[in-house]
C-alpha positions as a Markdown table, in Angstrom:
| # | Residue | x | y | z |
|---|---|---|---|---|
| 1 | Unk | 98.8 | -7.8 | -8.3 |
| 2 | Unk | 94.9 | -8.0 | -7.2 |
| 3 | Unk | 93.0 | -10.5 | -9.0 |
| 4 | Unk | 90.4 | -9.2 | -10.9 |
| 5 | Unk | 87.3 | -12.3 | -11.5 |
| 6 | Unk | 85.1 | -11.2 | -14.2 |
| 7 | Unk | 83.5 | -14.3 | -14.6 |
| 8 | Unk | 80.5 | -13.2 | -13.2 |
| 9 | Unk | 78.9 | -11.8 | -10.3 |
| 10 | Unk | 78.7 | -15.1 | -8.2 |
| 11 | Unk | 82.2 | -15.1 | -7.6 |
| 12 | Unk | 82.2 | -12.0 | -4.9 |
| 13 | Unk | 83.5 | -12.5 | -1.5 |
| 14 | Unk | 81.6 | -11.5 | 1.0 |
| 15 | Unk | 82.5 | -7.9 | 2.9 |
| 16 | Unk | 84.0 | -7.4 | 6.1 |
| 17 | Unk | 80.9 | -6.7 | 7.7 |
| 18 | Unk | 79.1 | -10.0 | 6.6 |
| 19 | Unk | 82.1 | -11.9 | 8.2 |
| 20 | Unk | 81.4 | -10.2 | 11.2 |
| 21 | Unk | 77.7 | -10.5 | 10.7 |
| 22 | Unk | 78.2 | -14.4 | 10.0 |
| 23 | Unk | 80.7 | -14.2 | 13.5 |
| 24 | Unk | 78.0 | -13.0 | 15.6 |
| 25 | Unk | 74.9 | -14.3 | 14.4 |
| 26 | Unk | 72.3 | -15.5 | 16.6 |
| 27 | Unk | 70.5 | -18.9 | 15.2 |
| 28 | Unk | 68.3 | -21.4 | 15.9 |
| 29 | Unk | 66.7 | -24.7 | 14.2 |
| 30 | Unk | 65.0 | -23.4 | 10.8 |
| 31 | Unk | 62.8 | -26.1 | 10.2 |
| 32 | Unk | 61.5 | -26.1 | 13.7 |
| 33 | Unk | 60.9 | -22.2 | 12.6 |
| 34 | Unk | 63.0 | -20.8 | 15.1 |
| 35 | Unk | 66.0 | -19.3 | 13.7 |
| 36 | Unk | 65.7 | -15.3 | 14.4 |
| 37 | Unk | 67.8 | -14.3 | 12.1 |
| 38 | Unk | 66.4 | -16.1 | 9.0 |
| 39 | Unk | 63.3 | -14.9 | 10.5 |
| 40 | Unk | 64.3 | -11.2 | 9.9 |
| 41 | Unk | 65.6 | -12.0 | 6.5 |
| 42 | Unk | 62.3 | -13.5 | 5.3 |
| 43 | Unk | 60.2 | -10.5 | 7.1 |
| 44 | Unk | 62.6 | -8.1 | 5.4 |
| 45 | Unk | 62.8 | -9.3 | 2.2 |
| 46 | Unk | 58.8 | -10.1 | 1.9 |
| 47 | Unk | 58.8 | -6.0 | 2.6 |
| 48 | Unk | 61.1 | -4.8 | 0.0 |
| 49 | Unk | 59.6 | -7.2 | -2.4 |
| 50 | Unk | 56.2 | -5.9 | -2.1 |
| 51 | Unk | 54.7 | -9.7 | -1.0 |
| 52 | Unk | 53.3 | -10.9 | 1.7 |
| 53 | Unk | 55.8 | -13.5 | 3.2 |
| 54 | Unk | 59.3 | -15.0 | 1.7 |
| 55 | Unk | 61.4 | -18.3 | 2.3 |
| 56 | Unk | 65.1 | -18.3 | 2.4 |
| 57 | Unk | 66.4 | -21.2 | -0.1 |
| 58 | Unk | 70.2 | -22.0 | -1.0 |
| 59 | Unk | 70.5 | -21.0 | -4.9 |
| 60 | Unk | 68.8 | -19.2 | -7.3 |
| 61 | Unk | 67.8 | -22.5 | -9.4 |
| 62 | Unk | 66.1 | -23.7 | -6.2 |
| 63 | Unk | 64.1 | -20.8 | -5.8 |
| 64 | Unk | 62.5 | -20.9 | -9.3 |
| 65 | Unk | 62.5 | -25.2 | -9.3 |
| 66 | Unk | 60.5 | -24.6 | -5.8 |
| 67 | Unk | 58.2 | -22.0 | -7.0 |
| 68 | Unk | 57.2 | -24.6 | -10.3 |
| 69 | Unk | 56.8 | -27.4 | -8.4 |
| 70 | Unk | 54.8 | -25.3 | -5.5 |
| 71 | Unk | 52.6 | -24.5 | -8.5 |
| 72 | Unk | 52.1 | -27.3 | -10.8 |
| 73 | Unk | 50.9 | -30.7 | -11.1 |
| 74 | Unk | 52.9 | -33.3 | -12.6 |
| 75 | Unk | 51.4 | -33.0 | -16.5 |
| 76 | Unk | 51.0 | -29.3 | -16.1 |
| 77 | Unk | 52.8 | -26.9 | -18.8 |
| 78 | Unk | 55.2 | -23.6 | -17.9 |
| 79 | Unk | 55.1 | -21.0 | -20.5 |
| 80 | Unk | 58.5 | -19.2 | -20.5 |
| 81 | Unk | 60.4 | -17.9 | -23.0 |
| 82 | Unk | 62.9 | -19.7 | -25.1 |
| 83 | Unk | 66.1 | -17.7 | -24.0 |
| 84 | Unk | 65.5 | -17.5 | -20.6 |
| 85 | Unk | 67.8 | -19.2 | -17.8 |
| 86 | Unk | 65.0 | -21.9 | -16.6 |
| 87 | Unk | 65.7 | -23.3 | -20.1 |
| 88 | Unk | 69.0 | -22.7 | -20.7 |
| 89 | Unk | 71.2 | -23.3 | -17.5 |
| 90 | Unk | 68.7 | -25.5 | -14.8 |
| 91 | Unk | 69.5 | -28.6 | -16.3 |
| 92 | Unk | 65.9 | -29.5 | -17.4 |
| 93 | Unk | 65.3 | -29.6 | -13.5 |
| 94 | Unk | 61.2 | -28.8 | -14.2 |
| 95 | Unk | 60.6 | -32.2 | -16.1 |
| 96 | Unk | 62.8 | -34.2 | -13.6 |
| 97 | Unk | 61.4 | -32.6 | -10.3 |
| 98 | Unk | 57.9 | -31.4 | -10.8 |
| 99 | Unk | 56.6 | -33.6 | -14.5 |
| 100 | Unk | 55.9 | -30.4 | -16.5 |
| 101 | Unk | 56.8 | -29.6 | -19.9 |
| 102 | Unk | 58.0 | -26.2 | -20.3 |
| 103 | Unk | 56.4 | -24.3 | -23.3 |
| 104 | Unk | 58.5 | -21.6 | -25.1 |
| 105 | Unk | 57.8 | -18.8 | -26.9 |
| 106 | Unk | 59.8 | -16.6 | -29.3 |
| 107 | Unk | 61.9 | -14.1 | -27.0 |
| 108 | Unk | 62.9 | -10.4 | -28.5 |
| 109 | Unk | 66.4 | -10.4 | -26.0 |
| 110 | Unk | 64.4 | -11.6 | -23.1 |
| 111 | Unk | 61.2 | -9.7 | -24.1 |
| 112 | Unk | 57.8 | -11.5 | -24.5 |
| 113 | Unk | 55.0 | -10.5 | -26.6 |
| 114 | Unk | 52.0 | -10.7 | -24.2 |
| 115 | Unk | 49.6 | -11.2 | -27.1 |
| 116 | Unk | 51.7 | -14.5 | -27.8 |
| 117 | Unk | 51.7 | -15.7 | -24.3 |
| 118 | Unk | 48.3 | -15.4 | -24.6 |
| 119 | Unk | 47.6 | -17.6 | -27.4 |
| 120 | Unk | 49.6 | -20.1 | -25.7 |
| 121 | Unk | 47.5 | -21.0 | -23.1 |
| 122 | Unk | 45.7 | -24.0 | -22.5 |
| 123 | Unk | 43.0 | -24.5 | -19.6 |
| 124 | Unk | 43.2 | -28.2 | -20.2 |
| 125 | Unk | 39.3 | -28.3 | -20.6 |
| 126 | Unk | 40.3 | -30.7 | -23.9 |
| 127 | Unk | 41.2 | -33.8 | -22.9 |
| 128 | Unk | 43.9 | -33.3 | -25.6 |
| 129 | Unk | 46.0 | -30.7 | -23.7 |
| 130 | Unk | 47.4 | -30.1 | -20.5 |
| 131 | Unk | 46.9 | -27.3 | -17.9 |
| 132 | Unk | 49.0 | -24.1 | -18.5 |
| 133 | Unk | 49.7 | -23.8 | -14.5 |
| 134 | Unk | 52.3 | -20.8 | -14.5 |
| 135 | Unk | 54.0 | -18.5 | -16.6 |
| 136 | Unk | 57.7 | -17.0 | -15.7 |
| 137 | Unk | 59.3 | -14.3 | -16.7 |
| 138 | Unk | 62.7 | -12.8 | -16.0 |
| 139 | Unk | 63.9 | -9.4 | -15.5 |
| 140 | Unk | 66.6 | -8.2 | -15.6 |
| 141 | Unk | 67.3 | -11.3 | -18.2 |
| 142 | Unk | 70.2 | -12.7 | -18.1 |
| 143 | Unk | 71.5 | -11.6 | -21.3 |
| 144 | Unk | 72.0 | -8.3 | -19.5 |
| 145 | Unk | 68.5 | -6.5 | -20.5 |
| 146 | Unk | 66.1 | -4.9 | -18.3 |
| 147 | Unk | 62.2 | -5.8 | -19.4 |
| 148 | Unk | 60.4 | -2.5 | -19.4 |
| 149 | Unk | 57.8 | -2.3 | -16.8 |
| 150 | Unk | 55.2 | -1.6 | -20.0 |
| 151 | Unk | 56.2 | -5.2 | -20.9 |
| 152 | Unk | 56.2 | -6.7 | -17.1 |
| 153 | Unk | 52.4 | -5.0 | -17.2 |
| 154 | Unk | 50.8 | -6.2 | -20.5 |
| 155 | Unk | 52.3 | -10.0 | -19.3 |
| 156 | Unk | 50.3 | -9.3 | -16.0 |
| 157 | Unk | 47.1 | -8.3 | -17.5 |
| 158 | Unk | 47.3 | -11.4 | -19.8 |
| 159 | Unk | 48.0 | -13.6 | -17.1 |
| 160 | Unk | 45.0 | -12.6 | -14.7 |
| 161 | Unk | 42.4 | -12.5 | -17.4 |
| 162 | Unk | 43.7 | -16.2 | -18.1 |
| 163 | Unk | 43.6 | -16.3 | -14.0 |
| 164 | Unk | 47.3 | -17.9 | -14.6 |
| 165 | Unk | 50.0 | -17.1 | -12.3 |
| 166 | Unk | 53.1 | -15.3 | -13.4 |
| 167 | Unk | 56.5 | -16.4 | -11.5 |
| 168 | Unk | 59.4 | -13.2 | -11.7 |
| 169 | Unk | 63.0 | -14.9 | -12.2 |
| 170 | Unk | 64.2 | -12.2 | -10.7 |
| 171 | Unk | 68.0 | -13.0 | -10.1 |
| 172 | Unk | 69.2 | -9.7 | -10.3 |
| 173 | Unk | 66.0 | -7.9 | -9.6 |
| 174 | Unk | 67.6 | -5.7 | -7.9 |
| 175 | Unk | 69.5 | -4.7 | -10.6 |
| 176 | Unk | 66.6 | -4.4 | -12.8 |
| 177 | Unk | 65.0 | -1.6 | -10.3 |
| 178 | Unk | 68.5 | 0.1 | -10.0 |
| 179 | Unk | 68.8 | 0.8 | -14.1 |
| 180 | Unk | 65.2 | 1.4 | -14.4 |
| 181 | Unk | 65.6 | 4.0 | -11.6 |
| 182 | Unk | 62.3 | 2.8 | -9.5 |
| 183 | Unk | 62.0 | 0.9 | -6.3 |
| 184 | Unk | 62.2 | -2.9 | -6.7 |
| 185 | Unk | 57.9 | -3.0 | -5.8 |
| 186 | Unk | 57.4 | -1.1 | -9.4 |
| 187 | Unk | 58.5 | -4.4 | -10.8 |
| 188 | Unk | 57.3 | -7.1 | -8.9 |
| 189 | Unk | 53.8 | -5.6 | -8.5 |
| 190 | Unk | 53.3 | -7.7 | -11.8 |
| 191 | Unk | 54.1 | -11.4 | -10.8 |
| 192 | Unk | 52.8 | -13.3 | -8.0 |
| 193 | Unk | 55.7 | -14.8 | -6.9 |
| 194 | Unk | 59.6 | -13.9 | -7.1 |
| 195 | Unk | 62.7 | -15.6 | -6.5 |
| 196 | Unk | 65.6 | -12.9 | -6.2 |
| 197 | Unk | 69.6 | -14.2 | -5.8 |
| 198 | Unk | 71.6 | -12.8 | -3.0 |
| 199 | Unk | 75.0 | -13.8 | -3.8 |
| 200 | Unk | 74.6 | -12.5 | -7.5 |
| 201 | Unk | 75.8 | -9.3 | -7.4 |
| 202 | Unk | 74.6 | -8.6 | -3.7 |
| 203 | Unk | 78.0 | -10.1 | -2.2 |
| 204 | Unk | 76.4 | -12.9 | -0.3 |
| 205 | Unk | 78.1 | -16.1 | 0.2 |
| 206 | Unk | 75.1 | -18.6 | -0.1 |
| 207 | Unk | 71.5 | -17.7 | -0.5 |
| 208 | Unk | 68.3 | -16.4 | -2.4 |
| 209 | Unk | 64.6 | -15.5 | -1.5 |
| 210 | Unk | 61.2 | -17.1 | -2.5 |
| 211 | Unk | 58.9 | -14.6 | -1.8 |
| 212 | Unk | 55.0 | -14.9 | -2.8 |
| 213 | Unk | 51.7 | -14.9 | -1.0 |
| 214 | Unk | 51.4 | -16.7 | 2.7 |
| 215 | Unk | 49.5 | -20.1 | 0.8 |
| 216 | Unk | 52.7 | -20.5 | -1.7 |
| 217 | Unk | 55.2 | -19.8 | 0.3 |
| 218 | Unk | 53.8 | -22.6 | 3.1 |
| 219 | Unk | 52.9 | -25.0 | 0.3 |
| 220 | Unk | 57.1 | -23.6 | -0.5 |
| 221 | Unk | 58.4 | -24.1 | 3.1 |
| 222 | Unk | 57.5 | -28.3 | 3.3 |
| 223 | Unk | 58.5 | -28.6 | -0.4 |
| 224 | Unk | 61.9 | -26.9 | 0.4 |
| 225 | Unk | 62.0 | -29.8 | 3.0 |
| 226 | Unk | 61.7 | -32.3 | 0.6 |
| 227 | Unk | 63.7 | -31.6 | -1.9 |
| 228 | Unk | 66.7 | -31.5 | 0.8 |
| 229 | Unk | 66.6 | -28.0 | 1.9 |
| 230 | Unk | 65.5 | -28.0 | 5.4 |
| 231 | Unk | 68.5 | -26.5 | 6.3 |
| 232 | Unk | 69.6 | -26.1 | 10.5 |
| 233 | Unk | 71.6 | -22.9 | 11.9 |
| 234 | Unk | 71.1 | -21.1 | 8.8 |
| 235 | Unk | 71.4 | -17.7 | 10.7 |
| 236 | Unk | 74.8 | -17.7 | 9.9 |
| 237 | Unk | 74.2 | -17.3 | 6.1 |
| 238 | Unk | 70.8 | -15.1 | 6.2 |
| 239 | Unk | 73.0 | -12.7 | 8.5 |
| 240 | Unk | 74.9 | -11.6 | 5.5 |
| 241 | Unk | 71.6 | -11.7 | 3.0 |
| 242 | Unk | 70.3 | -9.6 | 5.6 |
| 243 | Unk | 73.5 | -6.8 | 4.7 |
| 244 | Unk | 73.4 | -8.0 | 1.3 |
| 245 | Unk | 69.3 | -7.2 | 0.9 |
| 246 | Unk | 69.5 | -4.1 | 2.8 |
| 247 | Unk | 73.2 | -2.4 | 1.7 |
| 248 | Unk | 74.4 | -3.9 | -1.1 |
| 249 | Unk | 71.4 | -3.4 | -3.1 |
| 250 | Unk | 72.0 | 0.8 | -2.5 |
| 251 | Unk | 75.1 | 0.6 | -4.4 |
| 252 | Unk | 74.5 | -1.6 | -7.8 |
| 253 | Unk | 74.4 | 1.4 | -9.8 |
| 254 | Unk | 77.9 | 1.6 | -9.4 |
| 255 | Unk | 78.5 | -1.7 | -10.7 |
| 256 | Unk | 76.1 | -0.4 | -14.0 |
| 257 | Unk | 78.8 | 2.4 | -14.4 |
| 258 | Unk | 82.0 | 0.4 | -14.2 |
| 259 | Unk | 80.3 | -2.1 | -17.0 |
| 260 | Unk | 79.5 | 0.9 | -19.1 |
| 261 | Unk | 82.4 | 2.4 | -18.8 |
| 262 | Unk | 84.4 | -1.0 | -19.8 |
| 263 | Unk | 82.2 | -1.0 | -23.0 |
| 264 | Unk | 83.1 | 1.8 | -24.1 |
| 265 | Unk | 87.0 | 1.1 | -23.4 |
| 266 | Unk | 86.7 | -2.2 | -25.4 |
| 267 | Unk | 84.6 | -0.5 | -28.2 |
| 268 | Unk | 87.9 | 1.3 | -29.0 |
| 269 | Unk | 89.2 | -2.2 | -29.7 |
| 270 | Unk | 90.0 | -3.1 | -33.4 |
| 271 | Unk | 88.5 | -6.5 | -33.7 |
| 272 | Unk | 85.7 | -6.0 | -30.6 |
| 273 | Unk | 82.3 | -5.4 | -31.7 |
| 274 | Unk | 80.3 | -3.7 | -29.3 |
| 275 | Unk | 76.2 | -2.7 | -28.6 |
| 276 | Unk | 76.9 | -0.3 | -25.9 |
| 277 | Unk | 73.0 | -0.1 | -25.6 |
| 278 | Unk | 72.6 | -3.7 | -24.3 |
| 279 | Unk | 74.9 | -2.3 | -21.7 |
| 280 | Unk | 72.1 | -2.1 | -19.1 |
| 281 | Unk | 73.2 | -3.6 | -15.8 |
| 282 | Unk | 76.6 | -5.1 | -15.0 |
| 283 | Unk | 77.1 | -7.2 | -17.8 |
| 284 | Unk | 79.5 | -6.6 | -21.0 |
| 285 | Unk | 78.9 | -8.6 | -23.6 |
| 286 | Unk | 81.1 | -8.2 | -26.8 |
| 287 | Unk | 81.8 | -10.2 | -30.1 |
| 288 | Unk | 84.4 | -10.3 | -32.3 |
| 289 | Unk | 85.1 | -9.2 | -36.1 |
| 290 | Unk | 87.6 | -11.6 | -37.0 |
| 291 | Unk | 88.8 | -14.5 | -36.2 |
| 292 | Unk | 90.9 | -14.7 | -32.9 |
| 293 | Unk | 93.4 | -17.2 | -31.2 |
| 294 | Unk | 90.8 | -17.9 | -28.0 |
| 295 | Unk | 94.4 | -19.4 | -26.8 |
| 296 | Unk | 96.2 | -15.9 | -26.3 |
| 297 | Unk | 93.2 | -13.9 | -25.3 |
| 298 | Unk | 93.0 | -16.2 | -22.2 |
| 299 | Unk | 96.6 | -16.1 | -21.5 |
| 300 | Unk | 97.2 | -12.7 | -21.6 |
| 301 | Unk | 94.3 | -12.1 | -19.2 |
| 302 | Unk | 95.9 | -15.1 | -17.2 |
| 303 | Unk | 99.3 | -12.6 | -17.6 |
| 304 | Unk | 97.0 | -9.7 | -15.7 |
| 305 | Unk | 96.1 | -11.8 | -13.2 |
| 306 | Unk | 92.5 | -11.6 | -14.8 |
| 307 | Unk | 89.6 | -14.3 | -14.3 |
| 308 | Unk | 87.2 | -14.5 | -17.3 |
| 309 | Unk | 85.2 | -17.4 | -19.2 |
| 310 | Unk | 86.6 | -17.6 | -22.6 |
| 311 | Unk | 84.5 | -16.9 | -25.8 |
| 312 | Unk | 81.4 | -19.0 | -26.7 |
| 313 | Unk | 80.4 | -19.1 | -29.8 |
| 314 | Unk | 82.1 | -15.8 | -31.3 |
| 315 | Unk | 80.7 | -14.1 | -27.5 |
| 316 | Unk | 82.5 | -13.0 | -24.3 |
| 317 | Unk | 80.9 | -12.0 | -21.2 |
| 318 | Unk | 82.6 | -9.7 | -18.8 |
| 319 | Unk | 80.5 | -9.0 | -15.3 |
| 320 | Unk | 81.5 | -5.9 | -12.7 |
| 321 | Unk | 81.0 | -6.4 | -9.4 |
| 322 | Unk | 81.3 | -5.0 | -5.4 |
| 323 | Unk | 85.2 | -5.5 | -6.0 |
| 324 | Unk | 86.0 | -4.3 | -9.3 |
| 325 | Unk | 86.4 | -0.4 | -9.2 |
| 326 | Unk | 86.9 | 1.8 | -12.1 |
| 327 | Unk | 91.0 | 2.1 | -11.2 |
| 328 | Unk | 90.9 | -1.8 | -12.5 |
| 329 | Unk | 88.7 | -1.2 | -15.7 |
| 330 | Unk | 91.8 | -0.3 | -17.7 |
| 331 | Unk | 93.7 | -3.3 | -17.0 |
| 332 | Unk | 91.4 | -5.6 | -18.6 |
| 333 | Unk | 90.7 | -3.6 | -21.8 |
| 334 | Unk | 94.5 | -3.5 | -22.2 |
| 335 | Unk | 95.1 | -7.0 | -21.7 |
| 336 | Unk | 92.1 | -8.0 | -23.9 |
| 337 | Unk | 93.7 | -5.5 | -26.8 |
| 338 | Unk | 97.0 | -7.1 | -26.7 |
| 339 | Unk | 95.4 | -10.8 | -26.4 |
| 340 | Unk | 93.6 | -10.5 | -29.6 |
| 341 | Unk | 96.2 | -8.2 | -31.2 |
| 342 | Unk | 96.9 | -9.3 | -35.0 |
């Protein structure tokens, strides 16, 4: 029976072609600069995200520790908002690697109130306060939201009448522009930086973009190098961003319709309480009514040869990707309904 992962949408393998891709791949040194294919990936990926150059990094959480620390000064502050992923799941890695203090600010489901944000900062001109150097936002969050592009725009205004610069988290970016129905420049016209994930959603093995104007991302490229991520014949893994950037990213809507459609399966459930709303992207997040026995639910998804992360505190996330199809949605609401069944 075919293992379905719905841990999340890191777990993909990558496609036939990106093994081939990988294969064939012509490289060369990437810190000496010379490495055509990462080359291509950069150029491409500064393109389609509307900047004027772009550094290939290995995660996600390097992207957006790079893009502070290429910022800020050690004493500097970071708004961001109090839900969002820099906070939550990158192991404090602002105050360890660049000294700055992240400031929150109340978050609606991942939306920020520009008025608030712009309250918030500080020009350091007291010799009380420190600097408000950056600002991040994140769309689509990682609750599973898109951030309307009204929202992404009123953020933007406030940040360049402060002259602060706004940093997009923009892990599943992508994503974002596929639910909103616009091309992925309608959203990052409002930050001057973004950092977008290639293996989340995009089937890459390894990999995500920096992308920002030329001065950040060359202050970017000798930071990268310090923190350890000078990396060698990298060609082989920008081959399949490459595929992932320029293919994957066509079909994500699929992905949206597979997660909606498992909503509304488990909605049926008696004990599953659903907002099929906050169904946005490819994320299915559900509670329960009652109490359940966390033990069985896993285990009888464990029966199905299904991968999933159990409950956390009263919530369960389910994420569609590339290789779950709409044949294998009806397998996990079934084996869900009979793990939590009374």
């Amino acid at each position: 029976m075919k293992i379905l992962d719905l841990r999340s949408d890191t777990v993909t393998h990558p496609t036939a072609a990106m093994r081939t891709a990988m294969a064939e791949a012509i490289v060369g040194d990437d810190v000496y600069g010379d490495d055509p294919t990462v080359i291509a990936l950069e150029t491409a990926a500064a393109e389609r995200l509307g900047k004027e150059a772009a550094l290939f990094v290995p995660t996600g959480t390097f992207g957006n520790q790079l893009a502070i620390l290429s910022y800020c000064q050690p004493g500097d502050e970071v708004i961001v908002g109090d839900d969002s992923h820099i906070v939550w799941h990158e192991v404090g890695g602002a105050a360890l690697i660049s000294g700055v203090q992240l400031r929150t600010i109340d978050s609606d489901l991942g939306v920020m109130n520009a008025e608030k944000i712009r309250k918030k900062i500080r020009h350091g001109v007291d010799i009380h306060e420190p600097k408000t150097a950056l600002i991040c936002v994140e769309n689509a969050h990682s609750n599973g939201r898109v951030i309307a592009l009204e929202t992404m725009q009123q953020i933007w205004q406030v940040a360049q009448a402060e002259g602060v610069p706004v940093h997009l988290d923009g892990a599943r970016v992508f994503n974002a522009a596929s639910a909103l129905q616009v091309d992925v420049k309608a959203i990052t016209q409002y930050c001057d930086s973004v950092m977008c994930c290639l293996s989340k959603g995009l089937a890459a093995p390894v990999g995500s973009i920096l992308a920002g104007s030329h001065a950040l991302i060359a202050k970017a490229r000798k930071k990268r190098k310090l923190l350890g991520g000078g990396m060698r014949q990298v060609g082989v893994l920008a081959a399949p961003g490459l595929l992932a950037l320029n293919e994957m990213t066509t079909r994500l809507a699929d992905d949206h319709r597979h997660a909606q459609l498992l909503a509304a399966q488990l909605a049926k459930i008696d004990g599953i309480v659903i907002d099929l709303d906050s169904v946005q992207i490819n994320m299915v997040w559900f509670n329960f009514s009652r109490e359940i026995d966390v033990d069985k639910l896993m285990q009888s998804l464990a029966n199905a040869n299904i991968k999933a992360n159990p409950p956390e505190h009263g919530a369960m996330r389910l994420v569609t990707h590339w290789q779950i199809e709409e044949a294998d949605l009806a397998r996990v609401s079934q084996a869900i309904e009979a793990g939590i069944a009374r």
